[in-house]
C-alpha positions as CSV (number, residue, x, y, z in Angstrom):
1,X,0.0,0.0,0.0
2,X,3.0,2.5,0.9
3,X,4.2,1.9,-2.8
4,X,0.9,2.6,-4.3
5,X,0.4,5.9,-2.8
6,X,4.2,7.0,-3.3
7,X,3.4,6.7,-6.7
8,X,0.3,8.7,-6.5
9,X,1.0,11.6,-4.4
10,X,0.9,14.5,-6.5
11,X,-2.0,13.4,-8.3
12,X,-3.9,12.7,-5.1
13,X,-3.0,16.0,-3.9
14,X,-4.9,17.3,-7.0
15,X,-7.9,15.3,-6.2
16,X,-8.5,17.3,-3.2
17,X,-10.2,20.2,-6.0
18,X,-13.2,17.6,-6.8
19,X,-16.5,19.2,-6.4
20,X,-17.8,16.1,-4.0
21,X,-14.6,16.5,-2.1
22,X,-15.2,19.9,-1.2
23,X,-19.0,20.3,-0.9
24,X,-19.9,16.6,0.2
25,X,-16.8,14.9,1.9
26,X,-15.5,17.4,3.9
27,X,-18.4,18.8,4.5
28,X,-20.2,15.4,6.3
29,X,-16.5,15.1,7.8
30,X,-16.5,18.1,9.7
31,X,-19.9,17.7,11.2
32,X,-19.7,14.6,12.1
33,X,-16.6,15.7,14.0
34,X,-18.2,18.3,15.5
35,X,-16.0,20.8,17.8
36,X,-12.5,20.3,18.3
37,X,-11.0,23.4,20.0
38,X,-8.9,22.5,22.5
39,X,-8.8,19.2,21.5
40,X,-5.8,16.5,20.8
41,X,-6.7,14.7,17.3
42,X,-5.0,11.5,16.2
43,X,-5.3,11.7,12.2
44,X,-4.7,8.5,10.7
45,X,-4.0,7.5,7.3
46,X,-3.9,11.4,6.7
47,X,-2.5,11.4,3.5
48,X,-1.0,14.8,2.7
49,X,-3.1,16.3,5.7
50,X,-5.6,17.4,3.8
51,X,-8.4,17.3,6.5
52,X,-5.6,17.3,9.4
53,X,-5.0,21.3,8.3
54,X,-8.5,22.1,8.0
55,X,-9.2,20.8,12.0
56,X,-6.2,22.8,13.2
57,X,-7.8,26.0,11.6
58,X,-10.7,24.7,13.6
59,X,-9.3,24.9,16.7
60,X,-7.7,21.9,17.5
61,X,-4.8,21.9,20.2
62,X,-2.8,19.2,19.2
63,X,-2.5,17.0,16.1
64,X,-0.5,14.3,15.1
65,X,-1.1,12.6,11.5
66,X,0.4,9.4,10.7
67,X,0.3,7.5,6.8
68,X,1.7,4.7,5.7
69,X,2.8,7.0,2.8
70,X,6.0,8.3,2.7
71,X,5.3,10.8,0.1
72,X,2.4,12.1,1.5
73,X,4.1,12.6,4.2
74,X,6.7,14.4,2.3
75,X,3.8,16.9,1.0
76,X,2.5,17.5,4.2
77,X,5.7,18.4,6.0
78,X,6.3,20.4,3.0
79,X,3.3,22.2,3.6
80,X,4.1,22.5,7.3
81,X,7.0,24.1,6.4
82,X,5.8,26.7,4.2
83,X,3.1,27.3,6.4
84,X,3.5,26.2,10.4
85,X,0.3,24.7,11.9
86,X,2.3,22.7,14.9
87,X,1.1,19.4,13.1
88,X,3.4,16.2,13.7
89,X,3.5,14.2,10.8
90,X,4.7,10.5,11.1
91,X,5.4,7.8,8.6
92,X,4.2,4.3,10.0
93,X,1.4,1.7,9.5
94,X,-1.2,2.4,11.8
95,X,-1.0,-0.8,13.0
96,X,2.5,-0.6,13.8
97,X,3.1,2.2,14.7
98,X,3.0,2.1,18.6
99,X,1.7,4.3,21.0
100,X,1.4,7.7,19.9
101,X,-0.6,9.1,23.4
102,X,-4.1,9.1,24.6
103,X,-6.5,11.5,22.3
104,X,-9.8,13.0,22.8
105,X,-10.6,12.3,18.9
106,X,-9.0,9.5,16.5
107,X,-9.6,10.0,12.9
108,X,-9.5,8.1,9.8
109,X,-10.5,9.1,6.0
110,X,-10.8,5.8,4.1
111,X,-8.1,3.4,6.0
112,X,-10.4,0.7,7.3
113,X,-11.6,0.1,3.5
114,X,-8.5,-1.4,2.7
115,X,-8.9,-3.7,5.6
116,X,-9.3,-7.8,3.3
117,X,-10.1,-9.9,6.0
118,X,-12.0,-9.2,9.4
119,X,-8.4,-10.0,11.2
120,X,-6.8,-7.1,9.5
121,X,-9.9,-4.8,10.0
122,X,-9.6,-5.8,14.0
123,X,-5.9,-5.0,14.1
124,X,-6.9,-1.7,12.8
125,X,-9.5,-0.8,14.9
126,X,-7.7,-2.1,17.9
127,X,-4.9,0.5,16.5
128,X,-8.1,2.9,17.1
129,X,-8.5,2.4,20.3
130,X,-5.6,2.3,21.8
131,X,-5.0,6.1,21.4
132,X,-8.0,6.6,22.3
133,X,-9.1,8.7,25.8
134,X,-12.2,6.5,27.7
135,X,-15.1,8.3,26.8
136,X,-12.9,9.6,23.6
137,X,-14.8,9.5,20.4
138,X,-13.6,7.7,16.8
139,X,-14.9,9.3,13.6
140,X,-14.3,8.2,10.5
141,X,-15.4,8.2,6.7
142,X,-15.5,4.6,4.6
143,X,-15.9,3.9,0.7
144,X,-19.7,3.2,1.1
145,X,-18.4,-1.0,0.1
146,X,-22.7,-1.9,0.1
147,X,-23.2,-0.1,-3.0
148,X,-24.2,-2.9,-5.2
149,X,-22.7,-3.3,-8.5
150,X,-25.8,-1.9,-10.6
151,X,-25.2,1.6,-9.5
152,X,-22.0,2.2,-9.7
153,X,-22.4,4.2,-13.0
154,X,-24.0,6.5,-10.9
155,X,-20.8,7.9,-9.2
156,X,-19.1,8.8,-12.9
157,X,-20.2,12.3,-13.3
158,X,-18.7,13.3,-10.0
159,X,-15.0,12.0,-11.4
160,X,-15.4,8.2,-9.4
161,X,-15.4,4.9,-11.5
162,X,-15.8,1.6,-9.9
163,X,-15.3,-2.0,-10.8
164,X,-15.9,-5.1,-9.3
165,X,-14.9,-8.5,-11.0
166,X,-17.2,-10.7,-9.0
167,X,-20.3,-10.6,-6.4
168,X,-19.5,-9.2,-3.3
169,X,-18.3,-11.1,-0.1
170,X,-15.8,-10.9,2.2
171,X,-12.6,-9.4,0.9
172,X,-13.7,-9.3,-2.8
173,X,-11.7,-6.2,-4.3
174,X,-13.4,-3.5,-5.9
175,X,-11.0,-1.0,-7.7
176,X,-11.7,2.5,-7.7
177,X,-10.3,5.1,-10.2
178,X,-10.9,8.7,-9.3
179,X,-10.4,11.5,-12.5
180,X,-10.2,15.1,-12.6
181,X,-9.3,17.6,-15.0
182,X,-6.3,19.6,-14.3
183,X,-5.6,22.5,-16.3
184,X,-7.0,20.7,-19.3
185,X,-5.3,17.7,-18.1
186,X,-7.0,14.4,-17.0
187,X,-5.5,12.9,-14.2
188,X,-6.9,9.4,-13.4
189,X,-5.4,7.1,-9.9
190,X,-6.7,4.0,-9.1
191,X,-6.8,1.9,-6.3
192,X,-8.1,-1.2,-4.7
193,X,-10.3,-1.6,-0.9
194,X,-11.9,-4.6,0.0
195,X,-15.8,-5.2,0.6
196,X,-16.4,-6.4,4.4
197,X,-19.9,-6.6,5.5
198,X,-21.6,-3.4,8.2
199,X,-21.9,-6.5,10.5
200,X,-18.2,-7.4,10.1
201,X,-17.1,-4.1,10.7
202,X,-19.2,-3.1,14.1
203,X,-18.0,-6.7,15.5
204,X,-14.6,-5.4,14.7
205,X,-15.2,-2.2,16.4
206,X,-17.0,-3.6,19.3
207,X,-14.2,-6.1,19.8
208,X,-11.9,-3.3,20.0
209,X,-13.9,-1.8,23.1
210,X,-16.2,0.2,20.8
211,X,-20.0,1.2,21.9
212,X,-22.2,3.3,20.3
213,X,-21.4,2.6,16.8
214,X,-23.4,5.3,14.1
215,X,-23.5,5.0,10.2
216,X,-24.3,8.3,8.8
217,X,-25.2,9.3,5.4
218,X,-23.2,12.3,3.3
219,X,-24.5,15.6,3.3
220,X,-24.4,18.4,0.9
221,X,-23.1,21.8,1.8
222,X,-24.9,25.0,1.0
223,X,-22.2,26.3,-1.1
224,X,-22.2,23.3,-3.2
225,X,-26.1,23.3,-3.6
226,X,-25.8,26.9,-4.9
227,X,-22.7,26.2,-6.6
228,X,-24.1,23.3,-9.2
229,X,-27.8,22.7,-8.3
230,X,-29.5,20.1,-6.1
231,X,-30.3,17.7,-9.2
232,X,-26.4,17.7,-9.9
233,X,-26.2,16.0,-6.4
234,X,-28.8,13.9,-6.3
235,X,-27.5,10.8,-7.2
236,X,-24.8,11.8,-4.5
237,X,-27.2,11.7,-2.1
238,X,-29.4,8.5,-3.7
239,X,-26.7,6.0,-4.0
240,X,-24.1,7.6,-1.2
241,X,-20.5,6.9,-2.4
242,X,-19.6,7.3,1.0
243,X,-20.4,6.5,4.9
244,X,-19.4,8.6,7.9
245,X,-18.8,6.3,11.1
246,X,-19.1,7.2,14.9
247,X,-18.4,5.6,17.9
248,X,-16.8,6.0,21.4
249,X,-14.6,4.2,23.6
C-alpha cells in the first residue's frame, strides 16, 4: 500500500479540487466531528493532511497525522514548512506504529476500507483504540463497500469509477479510479479496498472496546447546492459513495 500511494502523491494531492470532495466529503467530515477546540486529534492515514489542516484552523490543540505513505508525508511536511500549523507528521502503518498518546478524537478518512479480512480490519480498529481517551470518540469516513454493483455508474459524473470483477463477499476487491481535469489535463489514480460486511465491521469495532457505533449518510453543503444545483447532487445523495462512522470508547 505505501508503494501505491508513493506513486500517486501528487496526483492525489490534486484530487483534493473535486467538487464532492469539497462540498460533500469534507463537508459530512467536519460535522460529524463536531467541535475540536482545545482538542488533541490523532489523524490516521492522513494522507498529505488534507483534512488534518482544516481541523487545526478549527481549533484543535494538538494534532499528530500518521500514513503509511511516505510521500504524503513528504507533501504535508512540505506544507508544514511553508506554512506552520504545529502538526506532527509520522510515517508508519497504523497498526505498527505504537503508542502515539491518549486522544480526545482519532480519525481516519478511508483506512479501514483497505482492511481484506475481518483479522486485519480488528488489528486496525484495535490501533483505534488504543489512542484513544475513555469516553474519547472515533470518527471516521469509509468507501460506502454496500453499493451494489448496478449503480456504480452513478458515481461517474462526480469523477469516481468503480469495478468489481465478482459478487460481493468478504474481501472481494473492488477498484476504484478517481479522474479530474487539471488545467486541461485528465488525471486518473486508481486503487483497490476490499468489501467487508456493516456486520463485520461493528464486531470489529465492538471487539476493540467500541460502543455506540453510528452510520451516517453524506451531506451536501450550502455552497455546493448553490454552486451546481440540487439535481447535480442527487444521485450523490441517492446511491451515497460514502459513509461517515461514529463511535466512542
Amino acid at each position: 500500500m505505501a508503494a501505491v500511494y508513493d506513486d500517486i502523491a501528487l496526483q492525489f494531492q490534486k484530487l483534493n479540487k473535486l467538487p464532492y470532495r469539497l462540498y460533500g466529503e469534507a463537508y459530512t467530515y467536519l460535522n460529524l466531528i463536531g467541535d475540536v477546540a482545545g482538542k488533541s486529534i490523532l489523524d490516521l492515514a492522513c494522507g498529505e493532511g488534507f483534512f488534518t489542516r482544516l481541523l487545526k484552523l478549527n481549533g484543535a490543540a494538538r494534532l499528530v497525522g500518521v500514513d503509511i505513505s511516505s510521500k504524503m508525508i513528504e507533501l504535508a511536511r512540505l506544507e508544514e514548512a511553508s506554512d506552520p500549523k504545529k502538526i506532527e507528521y509520522i510515517i508508519g502503518d497504523v497498526t505498527e506504529v505504537g503508542s502515539l498518546g491518549s486522544f480526545d478524537l482519532v480519525l481516519s478518512s478511508y483506512l479501514l476500507n483497505y482492511a481484506s479480512s475481518k483479522e486485519q480490519l480488528l488489528k486496525m480498529c484495535q490501533a483505534i483504540a488504543i489512542h484513544l481517551k475513555p469516553g474519547g470518540r472515533f470518527v471516521g469516513l469509509n468507501n460506502n463497500l454496500e453499493l451494489p454493483r448496478e449503480f456504480y455508474h452513478k458515481h461517474e459524473k462526480y469523477g469516481i469509477s468503480r469495478k468489481c470483477a465478482q459478487s460481493l463477499k468478504e474481501g472481494t476487491p473492488i477498484t476504484l479510479t478517481l479522474t479530474i481535469l487539471d488545467d486541461g489535463e485528465s488525471i486518473s489514480i486508481s486503487f483497490d479496498n476490499y468489501y467487508l460486511s456493516k456486520a463485520t465491521y461493528e464486531w470489529a469495532l465492538m471487539s476493540a472496546g467500541f460502543k455506540e457505533i453510528c452510520w451516517h449518510q453524506p451531506t451536501i453543503s450550502p455552497e455546493g447546492i448553490q454552486k451546481f444545483g440540487f439535481e447535480f447532487w442527487q444521485d450523490y445523495i441517492d446511491y451515497p459513495d460514502m459513509v461517515g462512522i461514529t463511535c466512542i470508547k
